[in-house]
VOPAGU-2260 file (C-alpha; in pm, 1 decimal, decimal comma):
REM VOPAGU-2260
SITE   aa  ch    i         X         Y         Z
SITE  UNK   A    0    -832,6    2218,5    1549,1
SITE  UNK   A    1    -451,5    2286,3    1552,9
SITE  UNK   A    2    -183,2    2105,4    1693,0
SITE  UNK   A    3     116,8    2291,0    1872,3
SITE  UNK   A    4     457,2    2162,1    1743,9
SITE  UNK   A    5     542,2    1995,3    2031,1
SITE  UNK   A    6     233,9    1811,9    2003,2
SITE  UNK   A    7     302,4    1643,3    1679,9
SITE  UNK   A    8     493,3    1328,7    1566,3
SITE  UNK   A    9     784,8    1330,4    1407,6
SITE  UNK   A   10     801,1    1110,0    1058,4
SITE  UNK   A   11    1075,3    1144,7     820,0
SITE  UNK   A   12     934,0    1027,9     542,2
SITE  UNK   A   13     504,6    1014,9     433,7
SITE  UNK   A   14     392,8     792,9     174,6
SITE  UNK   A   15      44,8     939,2      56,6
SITE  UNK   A   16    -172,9     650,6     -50,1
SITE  UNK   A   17    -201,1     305,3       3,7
SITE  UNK   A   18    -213,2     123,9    -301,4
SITE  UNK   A   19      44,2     -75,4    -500,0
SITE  UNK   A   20     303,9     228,0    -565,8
SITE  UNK   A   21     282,1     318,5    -193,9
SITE  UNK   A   22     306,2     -47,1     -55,1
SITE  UNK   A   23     626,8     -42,8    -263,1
SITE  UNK   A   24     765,2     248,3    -133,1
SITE  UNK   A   25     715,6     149,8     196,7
SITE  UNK   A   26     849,6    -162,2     138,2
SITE  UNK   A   27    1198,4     -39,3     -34,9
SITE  UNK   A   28    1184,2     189,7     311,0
SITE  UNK   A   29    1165,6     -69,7     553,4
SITE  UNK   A   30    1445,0    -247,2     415,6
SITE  UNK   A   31    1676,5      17,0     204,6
SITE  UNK   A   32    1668,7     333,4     461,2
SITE  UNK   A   33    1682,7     146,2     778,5
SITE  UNK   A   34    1642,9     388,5    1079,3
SITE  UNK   A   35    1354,9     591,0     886,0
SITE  UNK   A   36    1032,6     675,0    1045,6
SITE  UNK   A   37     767,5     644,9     763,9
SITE  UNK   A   38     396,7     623,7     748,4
SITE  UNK   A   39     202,9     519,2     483,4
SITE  UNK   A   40    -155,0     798,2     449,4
SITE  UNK   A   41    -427,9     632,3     311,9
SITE  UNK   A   42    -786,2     837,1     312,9
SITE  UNK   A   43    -986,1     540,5     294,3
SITE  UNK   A   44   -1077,4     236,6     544,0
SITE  UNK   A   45    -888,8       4,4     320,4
SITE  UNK   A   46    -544,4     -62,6     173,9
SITE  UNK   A   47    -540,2    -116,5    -248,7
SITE  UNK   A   48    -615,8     215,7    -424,5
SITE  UNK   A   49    -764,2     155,3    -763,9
SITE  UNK   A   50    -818,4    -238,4    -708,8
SITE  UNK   A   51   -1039,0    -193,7    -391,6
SITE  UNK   A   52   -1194,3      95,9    -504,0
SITE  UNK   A   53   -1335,5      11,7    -792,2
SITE  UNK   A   54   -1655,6    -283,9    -822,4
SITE  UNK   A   55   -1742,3    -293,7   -1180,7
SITE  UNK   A   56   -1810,9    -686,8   -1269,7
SITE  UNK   A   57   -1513,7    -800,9   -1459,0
SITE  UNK   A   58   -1257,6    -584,6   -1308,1
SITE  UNK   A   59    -887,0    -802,3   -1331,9
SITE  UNK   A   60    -525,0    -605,6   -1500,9
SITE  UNK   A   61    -487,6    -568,1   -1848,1
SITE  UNK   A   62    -135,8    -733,3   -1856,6
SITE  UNK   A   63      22,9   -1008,2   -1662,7
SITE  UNK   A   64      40,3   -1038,6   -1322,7
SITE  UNK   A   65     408,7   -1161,2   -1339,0
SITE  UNK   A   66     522,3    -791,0   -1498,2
SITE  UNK   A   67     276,0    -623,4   -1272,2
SITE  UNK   A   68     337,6    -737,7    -894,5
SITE  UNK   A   69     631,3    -695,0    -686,5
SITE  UNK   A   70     988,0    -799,3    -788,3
SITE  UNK   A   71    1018,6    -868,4    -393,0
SITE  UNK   A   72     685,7   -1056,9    -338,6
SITE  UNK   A   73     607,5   -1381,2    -591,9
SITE  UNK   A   74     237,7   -1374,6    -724,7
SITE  UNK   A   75     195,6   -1779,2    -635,1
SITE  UNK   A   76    -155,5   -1799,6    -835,2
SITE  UNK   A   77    -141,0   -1974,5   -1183,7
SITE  UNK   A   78    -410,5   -1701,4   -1299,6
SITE  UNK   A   79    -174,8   -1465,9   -1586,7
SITE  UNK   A   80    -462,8   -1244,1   -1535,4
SITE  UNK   A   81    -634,9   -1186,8   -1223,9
SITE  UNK   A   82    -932,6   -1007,7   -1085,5
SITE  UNK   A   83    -941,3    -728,7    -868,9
SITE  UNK   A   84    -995,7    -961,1    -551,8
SITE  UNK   A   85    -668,4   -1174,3    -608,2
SITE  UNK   A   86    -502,1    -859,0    -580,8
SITE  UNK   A   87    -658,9    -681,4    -322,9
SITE  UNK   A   88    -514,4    -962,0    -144,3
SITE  UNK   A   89    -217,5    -996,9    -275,5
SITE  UNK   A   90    -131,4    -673,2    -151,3
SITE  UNK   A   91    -272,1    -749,7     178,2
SITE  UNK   A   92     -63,2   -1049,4     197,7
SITE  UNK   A   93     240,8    -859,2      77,6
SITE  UNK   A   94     195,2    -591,3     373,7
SITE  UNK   A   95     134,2    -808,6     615,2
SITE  UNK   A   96     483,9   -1067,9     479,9
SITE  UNK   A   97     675,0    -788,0     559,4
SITE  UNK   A   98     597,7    -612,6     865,7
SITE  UNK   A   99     428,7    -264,2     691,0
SITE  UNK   A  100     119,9    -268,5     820,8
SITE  UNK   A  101     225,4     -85,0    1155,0
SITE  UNK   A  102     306,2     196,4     881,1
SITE  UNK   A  103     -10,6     183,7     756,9
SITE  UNK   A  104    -287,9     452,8     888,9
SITE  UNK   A  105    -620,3     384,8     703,0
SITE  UNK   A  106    -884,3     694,3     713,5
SITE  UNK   A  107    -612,7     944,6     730,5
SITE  UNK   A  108    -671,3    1325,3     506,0
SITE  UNK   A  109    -396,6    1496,1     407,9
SITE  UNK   A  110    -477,3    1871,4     390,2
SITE  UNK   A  111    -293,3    2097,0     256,4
């Protein structure tokens, strides 16, 4: 089905995906381009990308989580390394510290 134009939100800015890269971009939104309407696309039911995607046994990063997380959210675990459920909810707990999950819509396509 199509939408008529009048129909349709206006956004000024989409973020597609929901996993660290877009969580940082709509963080740096929210607080550098105040007065932006941004939404944040994710296709699946859950926020993460690769790190809540993925269930192999043994899944963690490959480098430290210091250099890997966000310069504007602390990692408090003592884990240098950590599996994919630390992160999975350290990003949860980074979205939800800063007011982004309104952005968020989960099981949104984009189609092109």
């Amino acid at each position: 089905a199509s939408l008529s134009p009048d129909s349709m939100e206006k956004i000024d800015v989409l973020v597609v995906g929901c996993g660290i890269s877009g969580i940082s971009a709509a963080y740096h939104i929210s607080k550098h381009c105040r007065g932006t309407t941004f939404a944040v696309l994710e296709r699946r039911a859950k926020l993460g990308g690769t790190w809540s995607f993925f269930k192999y046994p043994g899944i963690r990063t490959d480098s430290d989580v210091f250099s890997f997380g966000f310069g504007w959210k602390r990692w408090e675990s003592d884990n240098i390394v950590a599996p994919a459920k630390d992160i999975c909810q350290y990003l949860d707990d980074a979205v939800d510290e800063h007011g982004l999950r309104q952005h968020i819509r989960l099981n949104t396509d984009v189609v092109s």
